[in-house]
GULOLUM-621081 format. One line per 5 residues: number of its first residue (from 1); their letters; for each residue x, y, z of N, C-alpha, C. Coordinates in steps of 0.05 Angstrom, whole numbers, plus 5000, padded with zeros to 4 digits. Atoms other than C-alpha are relative to their C-alpha. Example, Ala and Ser with C-alpha at 12.3 -4.5 7.8 and 13.67 -1.06 7.14 Angstrom:
# residues 2
1 = as = 5018:4976:5000:5246:4910:5156:5018:5024:5000 ~ 4984:4976:4999:5273:4979:5143:4985:5022:5014;
END
This chain:
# residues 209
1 = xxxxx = 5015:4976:5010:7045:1792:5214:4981:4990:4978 ~ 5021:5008:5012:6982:1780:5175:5002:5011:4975 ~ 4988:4992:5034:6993:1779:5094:4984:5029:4994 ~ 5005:4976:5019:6964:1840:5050:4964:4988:5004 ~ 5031:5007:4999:6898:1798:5039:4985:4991:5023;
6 = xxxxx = 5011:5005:4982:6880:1778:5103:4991:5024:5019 ~ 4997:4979:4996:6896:1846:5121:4968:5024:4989 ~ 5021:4980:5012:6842:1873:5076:4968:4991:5002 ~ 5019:5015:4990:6795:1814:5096:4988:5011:5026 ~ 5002:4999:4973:6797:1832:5173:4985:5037:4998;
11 = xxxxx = 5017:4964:5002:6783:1916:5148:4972:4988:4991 ~ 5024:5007:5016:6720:1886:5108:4979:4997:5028 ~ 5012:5008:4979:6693:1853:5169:5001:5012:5012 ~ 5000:4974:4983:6711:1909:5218:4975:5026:4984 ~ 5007:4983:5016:6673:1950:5168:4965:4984:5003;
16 = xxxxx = 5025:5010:5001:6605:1909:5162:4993:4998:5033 ~ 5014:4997:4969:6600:1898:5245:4989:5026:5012 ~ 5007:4978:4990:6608:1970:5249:4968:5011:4994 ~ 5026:4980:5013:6548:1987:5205:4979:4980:5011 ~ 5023:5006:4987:6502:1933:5243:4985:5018:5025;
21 = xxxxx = 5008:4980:4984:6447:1965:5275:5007:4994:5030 ~ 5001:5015:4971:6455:1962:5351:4970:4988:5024 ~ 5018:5008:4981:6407:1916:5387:4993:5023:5027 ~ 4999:4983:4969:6375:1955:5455:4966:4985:5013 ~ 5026:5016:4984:6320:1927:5498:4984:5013:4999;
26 = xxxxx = 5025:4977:5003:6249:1955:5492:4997:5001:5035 ~ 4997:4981:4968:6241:2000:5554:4962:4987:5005 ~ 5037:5009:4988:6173:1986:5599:4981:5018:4985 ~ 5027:4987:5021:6130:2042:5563:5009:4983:4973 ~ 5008:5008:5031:6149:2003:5491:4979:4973:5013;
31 = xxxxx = 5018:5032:4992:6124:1933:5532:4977:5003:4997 ~ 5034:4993:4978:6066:1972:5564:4981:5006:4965 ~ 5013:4994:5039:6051:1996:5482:4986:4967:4992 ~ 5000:5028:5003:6060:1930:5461:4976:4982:5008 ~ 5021:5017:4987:6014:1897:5509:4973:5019:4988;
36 = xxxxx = 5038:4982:5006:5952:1953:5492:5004:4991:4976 ~ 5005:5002:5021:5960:1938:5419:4996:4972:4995 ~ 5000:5030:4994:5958:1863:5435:4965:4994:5009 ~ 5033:4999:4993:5882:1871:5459:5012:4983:5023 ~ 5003:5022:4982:5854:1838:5517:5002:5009:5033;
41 = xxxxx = 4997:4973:4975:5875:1896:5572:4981:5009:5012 ~ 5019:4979:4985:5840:1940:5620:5024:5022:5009 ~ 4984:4977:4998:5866:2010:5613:4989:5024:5018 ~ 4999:4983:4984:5857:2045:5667:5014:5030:5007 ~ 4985:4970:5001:5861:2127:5653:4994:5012:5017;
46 = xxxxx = 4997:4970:4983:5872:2170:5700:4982:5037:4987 ~ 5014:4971:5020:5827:2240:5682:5030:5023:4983 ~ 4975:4986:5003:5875:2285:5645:5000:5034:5009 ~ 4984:4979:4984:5908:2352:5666:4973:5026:5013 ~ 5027:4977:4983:5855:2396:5713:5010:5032:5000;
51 = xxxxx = 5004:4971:4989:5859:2469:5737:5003:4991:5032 ~ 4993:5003:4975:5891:2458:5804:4988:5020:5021 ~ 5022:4981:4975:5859:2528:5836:4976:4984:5003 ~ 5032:5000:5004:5787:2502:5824:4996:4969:5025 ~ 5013:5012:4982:5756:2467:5879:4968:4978:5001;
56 = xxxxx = 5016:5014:5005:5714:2405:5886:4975:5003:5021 ~ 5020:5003:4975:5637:2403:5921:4990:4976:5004 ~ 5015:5032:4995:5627:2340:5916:4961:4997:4984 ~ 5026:4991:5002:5561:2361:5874:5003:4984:4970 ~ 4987:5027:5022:5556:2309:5808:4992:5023:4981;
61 = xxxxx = 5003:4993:5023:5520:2357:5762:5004:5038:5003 ~ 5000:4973:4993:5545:2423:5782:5043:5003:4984 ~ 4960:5010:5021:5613:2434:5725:5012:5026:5017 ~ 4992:4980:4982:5623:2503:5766:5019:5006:5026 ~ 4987:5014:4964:5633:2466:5834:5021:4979:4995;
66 = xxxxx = 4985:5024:5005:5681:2420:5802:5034:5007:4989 ~ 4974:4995:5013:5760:2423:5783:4995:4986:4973 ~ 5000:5011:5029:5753:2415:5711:5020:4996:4982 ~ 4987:5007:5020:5799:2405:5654:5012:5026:4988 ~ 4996:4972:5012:5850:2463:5636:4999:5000:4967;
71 = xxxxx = 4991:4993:5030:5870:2484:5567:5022:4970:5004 ~ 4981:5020:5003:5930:2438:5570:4984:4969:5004 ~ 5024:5025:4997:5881:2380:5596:4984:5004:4970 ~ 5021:5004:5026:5832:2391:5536:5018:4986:4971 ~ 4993:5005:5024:5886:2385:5484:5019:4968:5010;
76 = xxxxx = 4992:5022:4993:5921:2329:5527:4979:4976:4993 ~ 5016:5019:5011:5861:2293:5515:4993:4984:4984 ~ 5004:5002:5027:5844:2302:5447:5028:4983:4993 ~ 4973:5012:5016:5921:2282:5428:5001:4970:5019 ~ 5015:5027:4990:5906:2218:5474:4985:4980:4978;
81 = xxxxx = 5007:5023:5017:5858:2191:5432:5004:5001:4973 ~ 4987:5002:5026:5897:2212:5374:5016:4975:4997 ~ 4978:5015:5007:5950:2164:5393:4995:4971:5000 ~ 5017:5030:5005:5898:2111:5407:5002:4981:4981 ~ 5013:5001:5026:5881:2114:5344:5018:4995:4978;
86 = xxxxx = 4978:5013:5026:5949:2115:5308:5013:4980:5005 ~ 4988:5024:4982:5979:2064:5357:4980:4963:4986 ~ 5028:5012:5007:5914:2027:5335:5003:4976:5015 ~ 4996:5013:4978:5909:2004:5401:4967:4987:4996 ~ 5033:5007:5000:5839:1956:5404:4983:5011:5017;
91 = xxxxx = 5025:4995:4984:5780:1980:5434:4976:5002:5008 ~ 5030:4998:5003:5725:1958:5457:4977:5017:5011 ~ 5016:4975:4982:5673:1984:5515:5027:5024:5020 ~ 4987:4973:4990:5700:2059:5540:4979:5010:5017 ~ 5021:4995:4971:5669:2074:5611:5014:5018:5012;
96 = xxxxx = 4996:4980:4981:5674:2136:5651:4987:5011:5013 ~ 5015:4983:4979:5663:2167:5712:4988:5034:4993 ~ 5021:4971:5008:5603:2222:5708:5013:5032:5009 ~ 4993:4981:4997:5651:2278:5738:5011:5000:4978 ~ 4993:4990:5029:5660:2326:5687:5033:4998:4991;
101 = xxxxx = 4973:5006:5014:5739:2317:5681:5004:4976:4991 ~ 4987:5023:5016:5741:2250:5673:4984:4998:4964 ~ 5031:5000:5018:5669:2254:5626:5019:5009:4974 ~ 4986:4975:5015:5704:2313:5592:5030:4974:4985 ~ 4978:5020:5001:5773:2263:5585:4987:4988:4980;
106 = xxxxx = 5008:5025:5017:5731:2204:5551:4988:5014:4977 ~ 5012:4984:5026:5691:2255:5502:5018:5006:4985 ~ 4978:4992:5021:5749:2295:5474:5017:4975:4991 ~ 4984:5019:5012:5784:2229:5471:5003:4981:4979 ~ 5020:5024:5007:5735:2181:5443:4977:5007:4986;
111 = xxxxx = 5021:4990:5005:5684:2217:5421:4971:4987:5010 ~ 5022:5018:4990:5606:2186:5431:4994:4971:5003 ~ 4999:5028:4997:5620:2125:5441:5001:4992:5035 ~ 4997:4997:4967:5642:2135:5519:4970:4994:5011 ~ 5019:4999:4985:5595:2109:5568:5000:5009:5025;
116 = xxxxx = 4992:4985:4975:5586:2144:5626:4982:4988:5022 ~ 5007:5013:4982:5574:2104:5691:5005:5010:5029 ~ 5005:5000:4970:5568:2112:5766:5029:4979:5012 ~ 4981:5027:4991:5617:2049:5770:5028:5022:5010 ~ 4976:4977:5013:5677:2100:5758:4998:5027:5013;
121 = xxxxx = 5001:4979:4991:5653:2151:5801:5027:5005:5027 ~ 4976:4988:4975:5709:2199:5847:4981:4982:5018 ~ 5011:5002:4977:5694:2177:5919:4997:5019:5013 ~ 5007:4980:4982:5688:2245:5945:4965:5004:4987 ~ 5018:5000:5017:5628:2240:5889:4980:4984:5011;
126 = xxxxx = 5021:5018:4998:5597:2177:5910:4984:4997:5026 ~ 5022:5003:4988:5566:2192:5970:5001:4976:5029 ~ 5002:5024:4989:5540:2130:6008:5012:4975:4989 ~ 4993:5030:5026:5557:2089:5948:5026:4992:4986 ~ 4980:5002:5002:5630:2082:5954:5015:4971:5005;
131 = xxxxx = 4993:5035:4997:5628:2005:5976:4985:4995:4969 ~ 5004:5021:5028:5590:1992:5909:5025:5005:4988 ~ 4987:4987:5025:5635:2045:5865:5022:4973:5008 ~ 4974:5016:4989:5698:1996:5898:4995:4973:4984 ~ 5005:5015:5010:5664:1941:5884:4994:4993:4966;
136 = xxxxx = 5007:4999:5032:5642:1950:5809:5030:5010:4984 ~ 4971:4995:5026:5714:1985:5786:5015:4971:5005 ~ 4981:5025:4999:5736:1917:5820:4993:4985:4974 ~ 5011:5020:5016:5692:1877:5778:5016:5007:4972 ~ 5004:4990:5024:5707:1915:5712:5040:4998:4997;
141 = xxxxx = 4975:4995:5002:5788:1916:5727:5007:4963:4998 ~ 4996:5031:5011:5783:1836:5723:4993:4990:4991 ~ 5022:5019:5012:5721:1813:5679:5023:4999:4975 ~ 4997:5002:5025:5753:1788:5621:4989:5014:4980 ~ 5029:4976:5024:5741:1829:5557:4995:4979:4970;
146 = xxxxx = 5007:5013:5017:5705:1808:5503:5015:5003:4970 ~ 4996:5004:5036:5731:1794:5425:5035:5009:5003 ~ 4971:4994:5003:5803:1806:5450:5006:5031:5002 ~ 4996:4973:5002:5798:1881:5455:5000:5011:5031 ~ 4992:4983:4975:5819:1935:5510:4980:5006:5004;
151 = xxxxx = 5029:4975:4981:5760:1952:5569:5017:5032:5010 ~ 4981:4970:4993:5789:2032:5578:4975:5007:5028 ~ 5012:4980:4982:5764:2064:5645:5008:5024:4996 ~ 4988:4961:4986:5773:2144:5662:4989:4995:5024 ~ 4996:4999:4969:5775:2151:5726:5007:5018:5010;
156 = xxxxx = 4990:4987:4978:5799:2175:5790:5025:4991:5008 ~ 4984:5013:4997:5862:2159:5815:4995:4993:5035 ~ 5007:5007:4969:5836:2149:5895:4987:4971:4999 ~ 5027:5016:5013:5779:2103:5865:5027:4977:5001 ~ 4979:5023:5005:5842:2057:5844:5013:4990:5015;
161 = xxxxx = 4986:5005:4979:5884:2063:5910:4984:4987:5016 ~ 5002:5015:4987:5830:2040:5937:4987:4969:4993 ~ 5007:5022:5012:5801:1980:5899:5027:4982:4998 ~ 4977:5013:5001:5879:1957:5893:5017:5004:5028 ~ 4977:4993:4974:5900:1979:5966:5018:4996:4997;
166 = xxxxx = 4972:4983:5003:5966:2015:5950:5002:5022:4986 ~ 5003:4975:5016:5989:2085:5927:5012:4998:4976 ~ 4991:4991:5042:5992:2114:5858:5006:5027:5002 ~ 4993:4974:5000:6035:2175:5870:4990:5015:4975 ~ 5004:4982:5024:6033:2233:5822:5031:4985:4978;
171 = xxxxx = 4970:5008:5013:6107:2208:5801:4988:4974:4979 ~ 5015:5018:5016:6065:2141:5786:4984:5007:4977 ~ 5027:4987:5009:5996:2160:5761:4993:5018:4995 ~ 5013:4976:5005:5990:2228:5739:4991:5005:4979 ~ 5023:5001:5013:5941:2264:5704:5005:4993:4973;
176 = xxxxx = 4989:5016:5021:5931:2227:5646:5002:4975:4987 ~ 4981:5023:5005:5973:2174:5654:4979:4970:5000 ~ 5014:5029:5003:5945:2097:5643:5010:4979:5021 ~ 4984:5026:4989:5958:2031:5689:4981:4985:4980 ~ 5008:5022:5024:5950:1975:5643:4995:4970:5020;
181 = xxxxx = 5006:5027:4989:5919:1905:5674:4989:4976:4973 ~ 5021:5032:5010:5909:1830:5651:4982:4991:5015 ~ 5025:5015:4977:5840:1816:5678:5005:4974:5007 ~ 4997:5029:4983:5848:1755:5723:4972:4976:4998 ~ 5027:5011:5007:5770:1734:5704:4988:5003:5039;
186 = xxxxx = 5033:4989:4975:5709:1737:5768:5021:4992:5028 ~ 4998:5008:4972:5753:1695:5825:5033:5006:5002 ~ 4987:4987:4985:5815:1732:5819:5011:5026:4997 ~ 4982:4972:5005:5863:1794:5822:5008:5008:4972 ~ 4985:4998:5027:5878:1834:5763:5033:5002:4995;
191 = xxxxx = 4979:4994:4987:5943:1836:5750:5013:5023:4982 ~ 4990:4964:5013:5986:1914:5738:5017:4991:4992 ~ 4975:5005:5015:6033:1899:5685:5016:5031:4994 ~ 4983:4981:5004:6053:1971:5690:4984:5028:4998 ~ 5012:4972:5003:6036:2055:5684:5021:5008:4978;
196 = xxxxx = 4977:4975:5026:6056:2105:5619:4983:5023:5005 ~ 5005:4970:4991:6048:2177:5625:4988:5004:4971 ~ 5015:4990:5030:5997:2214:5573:5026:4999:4975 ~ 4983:4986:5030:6057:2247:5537:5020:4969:4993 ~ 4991:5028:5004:6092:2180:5535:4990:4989:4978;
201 = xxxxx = 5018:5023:5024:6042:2139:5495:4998:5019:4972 ~ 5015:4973:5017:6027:2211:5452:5027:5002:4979 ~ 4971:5005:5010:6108:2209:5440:4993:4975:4985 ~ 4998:5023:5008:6100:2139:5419:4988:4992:4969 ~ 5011:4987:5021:6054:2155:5369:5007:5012:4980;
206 = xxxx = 4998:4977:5020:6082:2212:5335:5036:4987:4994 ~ 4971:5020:5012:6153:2167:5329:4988:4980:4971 ~ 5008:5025:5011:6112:2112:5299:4991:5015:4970 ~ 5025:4994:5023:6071:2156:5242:5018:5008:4976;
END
């Protein structure tokens, strides 16, 4: 049987293991964090939360004929590039497609800094010009970025299924939500290190502040 002091040694030690913190693995949204605050990404956003009645015409400058951006979308937005911002994720060029949800997305998010391009356009949008749009989100999802900082698209999520032929459910990709890539540079594939959901990264944020 173990003396009086060894006794009170073995409580001591039982007593300091207990109060270590417990190690836990960072989950894929801390990685996916992680990697955007690391520069050097292409963040690929999804438009955020629409008005599901409202109906598209395929018409670019008509905001009427378009599913736009509800209430919950507008402020999804805005708290987006809140978390950007507290995350102080890098960022360099911010490109989006000219339909007004995504447009709308990159403005409230970003404010005037957003450029708004054709590259990035829906494909029900583009018309004839759906072999470029393919071609150009290709280019832009693998050019290396410059000074170490995040290229951000808004987007479409079709535009992406098809430049990466494979799907991006809603379970995946929804509105919102980001896939994160390491550009591969001009001769190859980018590669998807992963998707986080708006409220995800927005959570992540408001832990951190």
């Amino acid at each position: 049987m173990p003396s009086l002091q060894w006794q009170v040694v073995l409580m001591l030690v039982a007593g300091l293991l207990a109060e270590r913190p417990v190690t836990r693995a960072q989950t894929e949204a801390e990685i996916l964090v992680a990697a955007m605050q690391d520069g050097g990404k292409v963040i690929y956003m999804r438009h955020a939360a629409t008005n599901q009645n409202e109906v598209d015409t395929g018409r670019l400058g008509d905001r009427a004929g378009q599913r736009n951006l509800s209430t919950a979308g507008i402020a999804q937005a805005k708290a987006l590039g809140d978390a950007f911002r507290s995350l102080q994720i890098p960022m360099g060029e911010i490109l989006t497609s000219p339909v007004f949800r995504a447009r709308d997305t990159g403005e409230l998010a970003f404010g005037e800094r957003v450029q708004v391009t054709m590259d990035l356009v829906a494909d029900d949008y583009a018309g004839q010009n759906v072999a470029a749009m393919i071609n150009a989100t290709r280019r832009l999802l693998r050019t290396l970025t410059p000074s170490g900082d995040n290229r951000i698209l808004i987007g479409h999520r079709t535009p992406l299924e098809m430049v990466l032929q494979r799907s991006f459910p809603d379970t995946v990709l929804p509105e919102g939500a980001m896939a994160v890539f390491v550009p591969a540079g001009p001769s190859n594939e980018p590669r998807l290190l992963g998707t986080i959901a708006a409220e995800r990264l927005i959570r992540s944020a408001t832990v951190r502040r």
